[in-house]
PDB file of the backbone (N, CA, C, O) and the ligand in Angstrom, with CONECT records:
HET     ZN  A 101       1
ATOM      1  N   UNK A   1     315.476  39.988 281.042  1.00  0.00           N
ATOM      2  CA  UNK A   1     314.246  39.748 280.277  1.00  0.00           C
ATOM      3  C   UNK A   1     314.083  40.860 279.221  1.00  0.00           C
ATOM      4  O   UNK A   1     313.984  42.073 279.400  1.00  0.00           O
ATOM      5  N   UNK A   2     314.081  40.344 278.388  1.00  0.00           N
ATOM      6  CA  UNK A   2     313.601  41.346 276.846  1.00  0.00           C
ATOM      7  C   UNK A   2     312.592  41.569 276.376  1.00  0.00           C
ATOM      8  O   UNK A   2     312.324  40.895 275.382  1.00  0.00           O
ATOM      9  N   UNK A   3     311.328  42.823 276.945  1.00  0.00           N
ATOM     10  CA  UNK A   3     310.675  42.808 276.761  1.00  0.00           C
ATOM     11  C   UNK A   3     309.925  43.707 275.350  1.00  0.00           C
ATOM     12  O   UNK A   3     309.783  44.895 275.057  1.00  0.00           O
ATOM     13  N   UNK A   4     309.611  42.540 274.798  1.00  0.00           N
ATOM     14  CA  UNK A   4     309.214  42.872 273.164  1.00  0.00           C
ATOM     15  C   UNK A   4     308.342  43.661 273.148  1.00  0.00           C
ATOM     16  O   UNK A   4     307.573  43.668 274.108  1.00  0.00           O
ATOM     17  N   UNK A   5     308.103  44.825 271.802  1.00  0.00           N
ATOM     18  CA  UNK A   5     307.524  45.517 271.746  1.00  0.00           C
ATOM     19  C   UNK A   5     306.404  45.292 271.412  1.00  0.00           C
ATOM     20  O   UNK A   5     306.221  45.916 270.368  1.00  0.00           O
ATOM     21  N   UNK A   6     305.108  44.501 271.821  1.00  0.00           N
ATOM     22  CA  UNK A   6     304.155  43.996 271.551  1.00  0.00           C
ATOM     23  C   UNK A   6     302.912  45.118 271.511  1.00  0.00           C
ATOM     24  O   UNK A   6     302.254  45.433 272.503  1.00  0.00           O
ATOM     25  N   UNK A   7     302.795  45.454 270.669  1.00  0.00           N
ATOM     26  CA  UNK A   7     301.514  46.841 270.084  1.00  0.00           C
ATOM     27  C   UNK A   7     300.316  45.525 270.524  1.00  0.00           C
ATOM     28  O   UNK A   7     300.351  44.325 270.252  1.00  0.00           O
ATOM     29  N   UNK A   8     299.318  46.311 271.283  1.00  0.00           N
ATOM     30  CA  UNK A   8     298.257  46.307 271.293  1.00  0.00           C
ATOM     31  C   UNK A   8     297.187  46.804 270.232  1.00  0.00           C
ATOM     32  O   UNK A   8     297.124  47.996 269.929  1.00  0.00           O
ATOM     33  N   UNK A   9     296.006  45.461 269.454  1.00  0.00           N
ATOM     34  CA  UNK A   9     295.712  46.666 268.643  1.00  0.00           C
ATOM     35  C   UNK A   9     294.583  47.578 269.462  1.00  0.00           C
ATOM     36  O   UNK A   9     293.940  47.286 270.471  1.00  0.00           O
ATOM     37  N   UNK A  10     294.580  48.720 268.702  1.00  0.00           N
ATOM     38  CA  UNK A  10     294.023  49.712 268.962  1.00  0.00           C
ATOM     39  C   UNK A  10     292.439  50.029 268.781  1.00  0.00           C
ATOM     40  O   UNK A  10     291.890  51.042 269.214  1.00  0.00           O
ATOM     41  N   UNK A  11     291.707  48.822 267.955  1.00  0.00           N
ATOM     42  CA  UNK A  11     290.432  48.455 267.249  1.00  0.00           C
ATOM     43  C   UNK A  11     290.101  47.604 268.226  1.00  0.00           C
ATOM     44  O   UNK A  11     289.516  48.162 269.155  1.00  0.00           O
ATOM     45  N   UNK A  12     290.310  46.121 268.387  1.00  0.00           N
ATOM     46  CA  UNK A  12     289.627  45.686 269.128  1.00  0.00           C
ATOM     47  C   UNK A  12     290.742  45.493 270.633  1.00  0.00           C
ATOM     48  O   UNK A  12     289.904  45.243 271.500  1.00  0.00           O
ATOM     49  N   UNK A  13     291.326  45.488 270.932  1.00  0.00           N
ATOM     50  CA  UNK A  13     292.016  45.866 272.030  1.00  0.00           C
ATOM     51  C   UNK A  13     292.478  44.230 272.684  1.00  0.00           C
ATOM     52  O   UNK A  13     292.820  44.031 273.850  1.00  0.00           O
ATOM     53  N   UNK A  14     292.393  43.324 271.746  1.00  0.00           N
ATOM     54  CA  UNK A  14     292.286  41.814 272.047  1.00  0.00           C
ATOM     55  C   UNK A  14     293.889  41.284 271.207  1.00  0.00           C
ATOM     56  O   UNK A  14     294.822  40.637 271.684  1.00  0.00           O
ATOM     57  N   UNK A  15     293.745  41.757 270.073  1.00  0.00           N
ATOM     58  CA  UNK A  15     294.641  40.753 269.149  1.00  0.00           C
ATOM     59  C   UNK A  15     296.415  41.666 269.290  1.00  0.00           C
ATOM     60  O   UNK A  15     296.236  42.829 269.651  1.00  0.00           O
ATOM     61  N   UNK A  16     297.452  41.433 269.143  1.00  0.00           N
ATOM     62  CA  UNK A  16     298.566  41.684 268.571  1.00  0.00           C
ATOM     63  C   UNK A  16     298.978  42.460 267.191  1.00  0.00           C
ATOM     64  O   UNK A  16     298.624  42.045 266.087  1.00  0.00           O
ATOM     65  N   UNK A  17     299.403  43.091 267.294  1.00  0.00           N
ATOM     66  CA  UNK A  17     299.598  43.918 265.615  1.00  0.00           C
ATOM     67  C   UNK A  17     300.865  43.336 265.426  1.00  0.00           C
ATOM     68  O   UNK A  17     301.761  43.635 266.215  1.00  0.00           O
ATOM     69  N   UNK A  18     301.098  42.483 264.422  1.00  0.00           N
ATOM     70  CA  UNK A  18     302.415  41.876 264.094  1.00  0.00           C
ATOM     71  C   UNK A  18     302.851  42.513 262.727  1.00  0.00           C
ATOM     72  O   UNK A  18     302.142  42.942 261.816  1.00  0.00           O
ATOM     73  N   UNK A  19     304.594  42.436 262.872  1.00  0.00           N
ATOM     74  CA  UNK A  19     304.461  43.368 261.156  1.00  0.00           C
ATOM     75  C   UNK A  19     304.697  42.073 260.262  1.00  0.00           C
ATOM     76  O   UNK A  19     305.331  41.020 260.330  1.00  0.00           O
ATOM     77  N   UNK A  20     303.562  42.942 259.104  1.00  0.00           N
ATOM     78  CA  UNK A  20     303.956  41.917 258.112  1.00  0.00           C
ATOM     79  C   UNK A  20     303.874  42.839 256.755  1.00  0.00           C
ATOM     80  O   UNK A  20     303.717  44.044 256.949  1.00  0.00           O
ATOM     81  N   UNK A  21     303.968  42.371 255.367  1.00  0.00           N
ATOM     82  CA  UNK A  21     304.132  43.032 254.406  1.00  0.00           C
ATOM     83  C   UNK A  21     303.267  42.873 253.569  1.00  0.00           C
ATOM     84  O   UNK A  21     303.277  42.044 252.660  1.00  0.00           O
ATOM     85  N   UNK A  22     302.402  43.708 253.829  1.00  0.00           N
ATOM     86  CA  UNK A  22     300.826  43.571 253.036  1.00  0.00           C
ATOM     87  C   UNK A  22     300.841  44.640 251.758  1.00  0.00           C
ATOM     88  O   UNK A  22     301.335  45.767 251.806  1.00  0.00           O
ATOM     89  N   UNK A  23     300.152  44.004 250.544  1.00  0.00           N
ATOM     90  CA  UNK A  23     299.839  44.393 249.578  1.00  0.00           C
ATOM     91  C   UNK A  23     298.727  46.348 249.977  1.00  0.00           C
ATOM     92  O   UNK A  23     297.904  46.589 250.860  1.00  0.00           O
ATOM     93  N   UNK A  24     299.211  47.143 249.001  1.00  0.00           N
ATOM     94  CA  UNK A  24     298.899  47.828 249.709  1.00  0.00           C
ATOM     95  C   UNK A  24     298.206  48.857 248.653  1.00  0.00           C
ATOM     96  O   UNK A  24     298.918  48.845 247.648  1.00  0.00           O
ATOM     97  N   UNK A  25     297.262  49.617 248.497  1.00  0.00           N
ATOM     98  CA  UNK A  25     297.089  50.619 247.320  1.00  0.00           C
ATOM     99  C   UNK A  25     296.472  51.841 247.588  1.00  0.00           C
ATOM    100  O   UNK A  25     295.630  52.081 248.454  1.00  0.00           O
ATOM    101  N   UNK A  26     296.882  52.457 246.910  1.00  0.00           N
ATOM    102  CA  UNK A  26     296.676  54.257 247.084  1.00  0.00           C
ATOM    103  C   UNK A  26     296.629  54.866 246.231  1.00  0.00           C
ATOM    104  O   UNK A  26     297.647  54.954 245.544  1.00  0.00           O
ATOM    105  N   UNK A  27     295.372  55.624 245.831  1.00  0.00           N
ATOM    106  CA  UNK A  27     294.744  56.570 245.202  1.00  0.00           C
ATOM    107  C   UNK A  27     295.291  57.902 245.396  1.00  0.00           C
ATOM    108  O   UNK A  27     295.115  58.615 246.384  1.00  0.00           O
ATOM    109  N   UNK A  28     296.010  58.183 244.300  1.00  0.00           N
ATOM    110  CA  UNK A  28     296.692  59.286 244.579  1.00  0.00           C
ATOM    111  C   UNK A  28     296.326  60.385 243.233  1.00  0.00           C
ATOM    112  O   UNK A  28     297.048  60.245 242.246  1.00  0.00           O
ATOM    113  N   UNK A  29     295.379  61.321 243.176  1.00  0.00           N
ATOM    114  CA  UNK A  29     294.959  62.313 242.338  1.00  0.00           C
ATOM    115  C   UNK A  29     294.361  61.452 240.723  1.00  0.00           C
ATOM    116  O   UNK A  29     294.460  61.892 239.577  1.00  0.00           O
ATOM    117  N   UNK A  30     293.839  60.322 241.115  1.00  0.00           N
ATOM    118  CA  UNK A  30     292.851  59.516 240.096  1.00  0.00           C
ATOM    119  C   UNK A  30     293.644  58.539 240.085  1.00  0.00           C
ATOM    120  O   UNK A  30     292.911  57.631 239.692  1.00  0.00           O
ATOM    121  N   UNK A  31     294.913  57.986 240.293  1.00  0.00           N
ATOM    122  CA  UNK A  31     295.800  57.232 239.583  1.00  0.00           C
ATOM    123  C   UNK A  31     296.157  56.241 241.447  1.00  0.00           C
ATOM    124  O   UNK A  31     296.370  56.474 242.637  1.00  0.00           O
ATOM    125  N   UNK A  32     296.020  55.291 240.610  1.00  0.00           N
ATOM    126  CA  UNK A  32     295.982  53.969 241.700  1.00  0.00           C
ATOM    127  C   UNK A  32     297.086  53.514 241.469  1.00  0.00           C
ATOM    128  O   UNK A  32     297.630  53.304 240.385  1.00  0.00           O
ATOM    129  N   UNK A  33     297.607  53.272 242.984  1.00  0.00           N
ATOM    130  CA  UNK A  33     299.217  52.886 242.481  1.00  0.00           C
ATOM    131  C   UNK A  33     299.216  51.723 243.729  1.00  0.00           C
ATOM    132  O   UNK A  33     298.908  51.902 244.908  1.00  0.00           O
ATOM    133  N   UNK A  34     299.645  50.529 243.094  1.00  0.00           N
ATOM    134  CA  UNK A  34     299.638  49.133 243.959  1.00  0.00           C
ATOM    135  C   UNK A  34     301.033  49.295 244.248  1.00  0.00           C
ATOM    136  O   UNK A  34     301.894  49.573 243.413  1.00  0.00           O
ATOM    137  N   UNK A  35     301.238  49.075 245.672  1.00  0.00           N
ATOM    138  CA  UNK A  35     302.844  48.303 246.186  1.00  0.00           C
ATOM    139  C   UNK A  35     302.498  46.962 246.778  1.00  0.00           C
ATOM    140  O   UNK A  35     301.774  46.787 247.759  1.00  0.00           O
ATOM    141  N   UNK A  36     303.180  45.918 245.972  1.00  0.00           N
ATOM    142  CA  UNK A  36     303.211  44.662 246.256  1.00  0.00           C
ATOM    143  C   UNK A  36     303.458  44.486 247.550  1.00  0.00           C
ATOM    144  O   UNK A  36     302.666  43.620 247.921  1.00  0.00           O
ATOM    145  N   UNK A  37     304.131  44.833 248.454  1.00  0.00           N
ATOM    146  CA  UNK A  37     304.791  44.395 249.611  1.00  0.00           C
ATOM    147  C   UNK A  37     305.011  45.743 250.523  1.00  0.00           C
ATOM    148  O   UNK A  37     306.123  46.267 250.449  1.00  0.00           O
ATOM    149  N   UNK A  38     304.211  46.227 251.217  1.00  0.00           N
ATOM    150  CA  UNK A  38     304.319  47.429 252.083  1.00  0.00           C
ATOM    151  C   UNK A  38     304.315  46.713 253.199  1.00  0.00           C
ATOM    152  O   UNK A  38     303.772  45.613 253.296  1.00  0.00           O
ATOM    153  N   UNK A  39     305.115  47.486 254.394  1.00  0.00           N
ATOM    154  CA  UNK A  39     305.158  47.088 255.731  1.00  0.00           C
ATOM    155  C   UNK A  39     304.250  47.417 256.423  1.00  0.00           C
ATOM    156  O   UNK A  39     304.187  48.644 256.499  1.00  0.00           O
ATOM    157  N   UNK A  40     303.295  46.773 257.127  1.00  0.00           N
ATOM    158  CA  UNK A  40     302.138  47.274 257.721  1.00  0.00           C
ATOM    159  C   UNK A  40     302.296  46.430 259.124  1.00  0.00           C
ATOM    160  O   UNK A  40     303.208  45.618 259.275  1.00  0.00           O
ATOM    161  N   UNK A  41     301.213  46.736 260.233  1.00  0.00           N
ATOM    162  CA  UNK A  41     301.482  46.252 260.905  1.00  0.00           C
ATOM    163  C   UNK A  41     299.402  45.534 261.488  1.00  0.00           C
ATOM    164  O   UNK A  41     298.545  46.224 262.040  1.00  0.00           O
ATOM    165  N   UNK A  42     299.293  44.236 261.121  1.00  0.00           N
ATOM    166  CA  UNK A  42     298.133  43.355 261.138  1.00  0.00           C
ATOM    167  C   UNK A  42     297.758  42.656 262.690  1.00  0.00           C
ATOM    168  O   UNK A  42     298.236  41.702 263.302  1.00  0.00           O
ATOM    169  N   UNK A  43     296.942  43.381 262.912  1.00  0.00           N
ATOM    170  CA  UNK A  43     296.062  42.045 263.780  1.00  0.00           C
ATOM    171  C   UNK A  43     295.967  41.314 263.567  1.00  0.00           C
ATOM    172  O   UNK A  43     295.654  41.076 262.401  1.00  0.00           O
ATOM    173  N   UNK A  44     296.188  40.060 264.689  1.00  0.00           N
ATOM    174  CA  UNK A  44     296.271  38.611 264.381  1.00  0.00           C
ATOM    175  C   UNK A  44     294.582  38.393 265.007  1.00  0.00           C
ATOM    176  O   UNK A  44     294.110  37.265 264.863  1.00  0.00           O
ATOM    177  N   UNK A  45     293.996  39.112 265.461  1.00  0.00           N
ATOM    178  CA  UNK A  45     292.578  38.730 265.801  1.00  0.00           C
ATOM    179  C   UNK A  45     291.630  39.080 264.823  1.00  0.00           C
ATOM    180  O   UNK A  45     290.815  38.308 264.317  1.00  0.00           O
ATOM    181  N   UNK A  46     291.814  40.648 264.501  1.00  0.00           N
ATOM    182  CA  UNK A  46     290.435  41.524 263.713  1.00  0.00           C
ATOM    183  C   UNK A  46     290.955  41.754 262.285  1.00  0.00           C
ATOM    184  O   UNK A  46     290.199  41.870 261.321  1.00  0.00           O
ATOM    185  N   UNK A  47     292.236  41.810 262.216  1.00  0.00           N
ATOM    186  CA  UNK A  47     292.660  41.900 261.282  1.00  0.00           C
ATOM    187  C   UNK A  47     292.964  43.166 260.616  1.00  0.00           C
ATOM    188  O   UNK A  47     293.286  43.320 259.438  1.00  0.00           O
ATOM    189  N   UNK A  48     292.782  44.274 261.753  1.00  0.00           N
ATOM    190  CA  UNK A  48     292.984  45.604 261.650  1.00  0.00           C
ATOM    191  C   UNK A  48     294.775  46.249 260.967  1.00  0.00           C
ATOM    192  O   UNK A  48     295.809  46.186 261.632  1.00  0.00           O
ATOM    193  N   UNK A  49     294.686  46.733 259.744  1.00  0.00           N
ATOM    194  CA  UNK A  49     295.807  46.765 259.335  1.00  0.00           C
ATOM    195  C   UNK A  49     296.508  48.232 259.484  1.00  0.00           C
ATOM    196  O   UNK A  49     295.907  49.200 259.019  1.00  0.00           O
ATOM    197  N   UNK A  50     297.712  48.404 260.095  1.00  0.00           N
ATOM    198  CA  UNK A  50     298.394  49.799 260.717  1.00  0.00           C
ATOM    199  C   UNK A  50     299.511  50.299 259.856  1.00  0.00           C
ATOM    200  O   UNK A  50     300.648  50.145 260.300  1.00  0.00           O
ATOM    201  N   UNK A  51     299.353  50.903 258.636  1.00  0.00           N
ATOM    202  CA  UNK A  51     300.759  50.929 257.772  1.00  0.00           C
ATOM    203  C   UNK A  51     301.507  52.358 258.164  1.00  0.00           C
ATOM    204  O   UNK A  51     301.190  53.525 258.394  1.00  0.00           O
ATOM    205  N   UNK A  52     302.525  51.654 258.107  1.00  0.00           N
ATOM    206  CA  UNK A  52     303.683  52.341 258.825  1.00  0.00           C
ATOM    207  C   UNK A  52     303.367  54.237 257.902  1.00  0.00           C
ATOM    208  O   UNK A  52     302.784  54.409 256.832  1.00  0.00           O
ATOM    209  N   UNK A  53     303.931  55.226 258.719  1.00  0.00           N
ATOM    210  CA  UNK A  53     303.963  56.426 258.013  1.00  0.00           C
ATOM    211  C   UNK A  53     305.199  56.927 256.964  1.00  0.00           C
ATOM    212  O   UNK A  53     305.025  57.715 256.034  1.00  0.00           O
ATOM    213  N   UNK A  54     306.475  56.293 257.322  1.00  0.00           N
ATOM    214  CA  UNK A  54     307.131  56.465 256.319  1.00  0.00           C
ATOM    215  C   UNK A  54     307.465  55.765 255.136  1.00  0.00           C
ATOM    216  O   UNK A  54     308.305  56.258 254.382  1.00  0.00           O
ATOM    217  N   UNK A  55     306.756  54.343 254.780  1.00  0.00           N
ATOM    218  CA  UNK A  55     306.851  54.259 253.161  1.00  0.00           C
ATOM    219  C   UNK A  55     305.576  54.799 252.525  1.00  0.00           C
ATOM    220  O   UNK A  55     305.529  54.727 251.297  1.00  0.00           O
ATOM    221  N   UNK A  56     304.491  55.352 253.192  1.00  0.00           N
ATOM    222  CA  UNK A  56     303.570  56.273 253.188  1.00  0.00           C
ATOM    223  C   UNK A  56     304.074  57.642 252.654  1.00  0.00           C
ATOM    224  O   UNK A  56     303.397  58.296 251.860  1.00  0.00           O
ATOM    225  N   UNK A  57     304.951  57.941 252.986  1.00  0.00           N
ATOM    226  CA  UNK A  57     305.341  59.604 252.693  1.00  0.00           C
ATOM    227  C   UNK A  57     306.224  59.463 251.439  1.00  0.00           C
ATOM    228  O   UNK A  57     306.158  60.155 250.423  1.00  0.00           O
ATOM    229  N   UNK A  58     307.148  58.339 251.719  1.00  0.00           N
ATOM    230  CA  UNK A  58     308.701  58.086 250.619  1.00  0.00           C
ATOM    231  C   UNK A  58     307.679  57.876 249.517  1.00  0.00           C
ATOM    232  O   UNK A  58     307.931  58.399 248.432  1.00  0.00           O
ATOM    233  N   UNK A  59     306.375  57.065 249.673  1.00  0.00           N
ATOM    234  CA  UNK A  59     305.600  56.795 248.483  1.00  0.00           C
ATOM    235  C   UNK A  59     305.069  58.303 247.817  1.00  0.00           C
ATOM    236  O   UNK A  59     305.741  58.655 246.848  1.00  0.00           O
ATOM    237  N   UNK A  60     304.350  58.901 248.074  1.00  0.00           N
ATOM    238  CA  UNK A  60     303.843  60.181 248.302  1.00  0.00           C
ATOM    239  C   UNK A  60     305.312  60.952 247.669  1.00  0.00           C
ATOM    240  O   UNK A  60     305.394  61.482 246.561  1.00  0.00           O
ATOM    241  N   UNK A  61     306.300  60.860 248.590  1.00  0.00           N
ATOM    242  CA  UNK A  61     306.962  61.914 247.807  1.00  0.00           C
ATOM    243  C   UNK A  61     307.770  61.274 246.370  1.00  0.00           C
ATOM    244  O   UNK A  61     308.244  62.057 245.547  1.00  0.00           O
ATOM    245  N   UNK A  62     307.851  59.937 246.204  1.00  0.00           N
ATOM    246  CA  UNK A  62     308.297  59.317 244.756  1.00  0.00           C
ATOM    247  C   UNK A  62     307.018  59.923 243.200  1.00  0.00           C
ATOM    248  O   UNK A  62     307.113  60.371 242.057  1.00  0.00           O
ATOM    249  N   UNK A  63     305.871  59.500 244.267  1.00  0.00           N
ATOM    250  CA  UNK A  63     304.440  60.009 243.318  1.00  0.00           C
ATOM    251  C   UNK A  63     304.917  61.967 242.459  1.00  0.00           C
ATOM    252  O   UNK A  63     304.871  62.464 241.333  1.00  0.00           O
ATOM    253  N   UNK A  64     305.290  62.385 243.752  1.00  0.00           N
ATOM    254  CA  UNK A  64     304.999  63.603 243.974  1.00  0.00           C
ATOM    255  C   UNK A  64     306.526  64.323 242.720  1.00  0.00           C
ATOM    256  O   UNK A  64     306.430  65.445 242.222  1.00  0.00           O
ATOM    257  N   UNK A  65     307.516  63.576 242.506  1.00  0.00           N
ATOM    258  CA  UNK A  65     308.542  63.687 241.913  1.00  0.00           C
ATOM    259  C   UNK A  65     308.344  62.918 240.781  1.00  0.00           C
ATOM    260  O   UNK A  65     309.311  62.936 240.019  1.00  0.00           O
ATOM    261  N   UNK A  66     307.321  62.191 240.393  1.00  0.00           N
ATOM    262  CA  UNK A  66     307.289  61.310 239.458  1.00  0.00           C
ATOM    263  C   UNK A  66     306.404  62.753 238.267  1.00  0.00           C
ATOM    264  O   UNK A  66     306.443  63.247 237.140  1.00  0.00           O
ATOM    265  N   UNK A  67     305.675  62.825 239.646  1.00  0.00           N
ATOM    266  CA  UNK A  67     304.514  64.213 238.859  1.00  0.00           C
ATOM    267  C   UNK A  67     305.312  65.088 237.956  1.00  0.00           C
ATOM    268  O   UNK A  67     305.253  65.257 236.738  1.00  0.00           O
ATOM    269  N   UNK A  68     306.170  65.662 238.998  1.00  0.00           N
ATOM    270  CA  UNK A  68     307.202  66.678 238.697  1.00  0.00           C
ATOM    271  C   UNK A  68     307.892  66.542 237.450  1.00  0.00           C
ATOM    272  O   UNK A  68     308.374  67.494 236.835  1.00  0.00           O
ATOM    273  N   UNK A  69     307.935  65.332 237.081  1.00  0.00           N
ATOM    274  CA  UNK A  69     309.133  65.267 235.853  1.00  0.00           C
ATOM    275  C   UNK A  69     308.509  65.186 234.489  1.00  0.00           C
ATOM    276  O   UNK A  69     309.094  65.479 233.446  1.00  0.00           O
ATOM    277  N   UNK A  70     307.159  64.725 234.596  1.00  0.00           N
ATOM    278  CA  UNK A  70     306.315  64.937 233.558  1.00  0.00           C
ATOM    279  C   UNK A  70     305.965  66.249 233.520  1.00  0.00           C
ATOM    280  O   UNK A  70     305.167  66.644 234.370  1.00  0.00           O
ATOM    281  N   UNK A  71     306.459  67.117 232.596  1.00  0.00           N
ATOM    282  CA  UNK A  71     305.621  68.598 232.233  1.00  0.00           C
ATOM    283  C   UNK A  71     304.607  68.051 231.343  1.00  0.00           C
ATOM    284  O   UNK A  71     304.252  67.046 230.727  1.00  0.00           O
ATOM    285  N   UNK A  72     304.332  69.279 231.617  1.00  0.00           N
ATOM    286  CA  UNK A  72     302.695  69.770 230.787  1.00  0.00           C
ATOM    287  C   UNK A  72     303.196  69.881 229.228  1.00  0.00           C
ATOM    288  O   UNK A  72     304.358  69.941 228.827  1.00  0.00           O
ATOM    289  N   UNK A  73     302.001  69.891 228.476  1.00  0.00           N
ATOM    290  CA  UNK A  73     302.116  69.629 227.363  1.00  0.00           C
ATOM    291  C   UNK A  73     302.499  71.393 226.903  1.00  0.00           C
ATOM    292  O   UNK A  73     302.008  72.304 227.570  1.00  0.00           O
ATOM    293  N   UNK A  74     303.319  71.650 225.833  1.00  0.00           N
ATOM    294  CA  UNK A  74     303.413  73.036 225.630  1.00  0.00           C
ATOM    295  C   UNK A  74     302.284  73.804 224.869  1.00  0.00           C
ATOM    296  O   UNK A  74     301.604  73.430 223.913  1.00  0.00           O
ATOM    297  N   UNK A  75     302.274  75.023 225.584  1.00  0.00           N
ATOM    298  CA  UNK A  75     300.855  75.708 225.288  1.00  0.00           C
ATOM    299  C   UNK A  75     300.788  75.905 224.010  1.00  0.00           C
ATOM    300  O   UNK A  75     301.821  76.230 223.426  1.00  0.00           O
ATOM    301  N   UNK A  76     299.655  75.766 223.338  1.00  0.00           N
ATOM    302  CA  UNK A  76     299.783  76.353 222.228  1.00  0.00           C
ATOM    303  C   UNK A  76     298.908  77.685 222.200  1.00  0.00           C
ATOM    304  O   UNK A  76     297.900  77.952 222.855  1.00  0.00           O
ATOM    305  N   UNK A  77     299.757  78.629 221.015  1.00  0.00           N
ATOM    306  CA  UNK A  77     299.130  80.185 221.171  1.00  0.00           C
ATOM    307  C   UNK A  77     297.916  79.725 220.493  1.00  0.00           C
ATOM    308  O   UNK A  77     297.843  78.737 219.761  1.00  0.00           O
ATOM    309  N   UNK A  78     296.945  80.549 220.809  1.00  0.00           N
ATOM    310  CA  UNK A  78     295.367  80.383 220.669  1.00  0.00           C
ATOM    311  C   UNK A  78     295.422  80.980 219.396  1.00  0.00           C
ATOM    312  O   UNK A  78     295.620  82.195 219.363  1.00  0.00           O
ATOM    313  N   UNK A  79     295.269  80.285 218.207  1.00  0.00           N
ATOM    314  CA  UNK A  79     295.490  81.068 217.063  1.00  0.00           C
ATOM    315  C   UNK A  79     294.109  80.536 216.420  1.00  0.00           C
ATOM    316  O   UNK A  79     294.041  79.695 215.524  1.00  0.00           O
ATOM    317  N   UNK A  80     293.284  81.024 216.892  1.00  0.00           N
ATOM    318  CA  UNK A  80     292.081  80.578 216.690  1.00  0.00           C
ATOM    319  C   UNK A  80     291.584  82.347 215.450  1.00  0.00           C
ATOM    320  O   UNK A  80     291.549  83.502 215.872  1.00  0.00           O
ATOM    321  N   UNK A  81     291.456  82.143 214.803  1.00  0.00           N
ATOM    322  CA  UNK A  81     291.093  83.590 213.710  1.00  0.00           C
ATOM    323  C   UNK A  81     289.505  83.670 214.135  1.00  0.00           C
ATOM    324  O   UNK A  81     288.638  82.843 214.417  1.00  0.00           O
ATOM    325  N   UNK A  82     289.575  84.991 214.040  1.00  0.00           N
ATOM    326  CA  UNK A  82     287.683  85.639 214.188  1.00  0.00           C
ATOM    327  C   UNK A  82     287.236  85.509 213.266  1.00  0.00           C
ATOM    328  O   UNK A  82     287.723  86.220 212.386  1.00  0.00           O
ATOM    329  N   UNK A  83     285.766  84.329 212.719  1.00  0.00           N
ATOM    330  CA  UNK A  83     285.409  84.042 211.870  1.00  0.00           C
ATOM    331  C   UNK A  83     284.119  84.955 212.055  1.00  0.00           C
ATOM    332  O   UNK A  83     283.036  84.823 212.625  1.00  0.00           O
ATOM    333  N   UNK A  84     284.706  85.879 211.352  1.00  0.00           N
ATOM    334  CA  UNK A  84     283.465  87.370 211.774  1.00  0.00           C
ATOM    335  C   UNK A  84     282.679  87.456 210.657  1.00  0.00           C
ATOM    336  O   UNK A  84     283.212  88.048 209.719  1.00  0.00           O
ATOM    337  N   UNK A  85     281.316  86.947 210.434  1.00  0.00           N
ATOM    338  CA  UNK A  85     280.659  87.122 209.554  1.00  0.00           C
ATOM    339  C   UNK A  85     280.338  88.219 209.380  1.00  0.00           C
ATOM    340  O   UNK A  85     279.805  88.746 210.357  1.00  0.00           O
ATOM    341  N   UNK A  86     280.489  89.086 208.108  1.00  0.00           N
ATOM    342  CA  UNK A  86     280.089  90.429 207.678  1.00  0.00           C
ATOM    343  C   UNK A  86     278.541  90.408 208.192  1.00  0.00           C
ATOM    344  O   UNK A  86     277.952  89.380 208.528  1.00  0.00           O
ATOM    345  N   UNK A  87     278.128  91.381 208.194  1.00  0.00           N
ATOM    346  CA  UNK A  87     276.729  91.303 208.353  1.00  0.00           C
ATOM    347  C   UNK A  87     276.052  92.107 206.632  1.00  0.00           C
ATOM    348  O   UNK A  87     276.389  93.114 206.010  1.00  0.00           O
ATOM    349  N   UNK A  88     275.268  91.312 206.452  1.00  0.00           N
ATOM    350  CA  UNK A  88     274.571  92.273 205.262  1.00  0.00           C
ATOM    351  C   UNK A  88     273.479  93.432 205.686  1.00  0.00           C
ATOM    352  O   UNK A  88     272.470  93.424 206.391  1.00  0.00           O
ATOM    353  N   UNK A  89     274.133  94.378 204.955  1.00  0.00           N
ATOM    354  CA  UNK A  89     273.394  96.122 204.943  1.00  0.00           C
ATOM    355  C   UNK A  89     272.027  95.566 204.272  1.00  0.00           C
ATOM    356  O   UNK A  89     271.714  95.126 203.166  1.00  0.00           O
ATOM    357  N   UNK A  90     271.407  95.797 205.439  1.00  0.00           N
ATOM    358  CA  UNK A  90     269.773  95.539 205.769  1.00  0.00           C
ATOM    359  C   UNK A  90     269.048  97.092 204.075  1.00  0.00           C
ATOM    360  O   UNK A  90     269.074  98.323 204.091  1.00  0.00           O
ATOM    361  N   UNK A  91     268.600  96.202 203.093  1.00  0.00           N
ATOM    362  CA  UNK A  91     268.322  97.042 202.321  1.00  0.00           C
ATOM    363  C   UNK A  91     266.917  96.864 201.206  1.00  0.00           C
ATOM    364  O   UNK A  91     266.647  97.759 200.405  1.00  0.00           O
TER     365      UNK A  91
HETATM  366 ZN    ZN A 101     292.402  43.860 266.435  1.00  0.00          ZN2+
END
């Protein structure tokens, strides 16, 4: 007998967490990034959704290398001149 790994969910303690590949999105430092098809794992009762931790991280660290490759814009020297109004000799 092969007994399947049947997750209990953990919310309502009634339904099955089956995997399926749910649309998925994450806010990552202002910037919303949709994955069409993430592996998660859904209640068939409550509908409680369990997404896995490693396309969680691989995502996170693609974000995190995506960051990386965009530099910053190059500084520019502050060449801002002192627009020093003389003062007039009080006379
Ligand atoms: Zn449930």
């Amino acid at each position: 007998m092969t007994d399947e790994m049947k997750s209990v969910c953990t919310r309502c303690q009634i339904g099955i967490m089956q995997n399926k590949l749910m649309p998925f999105t994450l806010i990552e430092n202002g910037h919303m990034v949709n994955v069409q098809r993430m592996p998660a794992r859904v209640c068939d009762v409550c509908g409680y959704r369990l997404f896995d931790r490693d396309p969680l991280v691989s995502l996170r660290a693609m974000l995190g290398a995506s960051r990386r490759r965009t530099k910053p814009a190059a500084k520019k020297p502050a060449a801002s001149p002192r627009t020093s109004t003389p003062r007039k000799p009080k006379g």
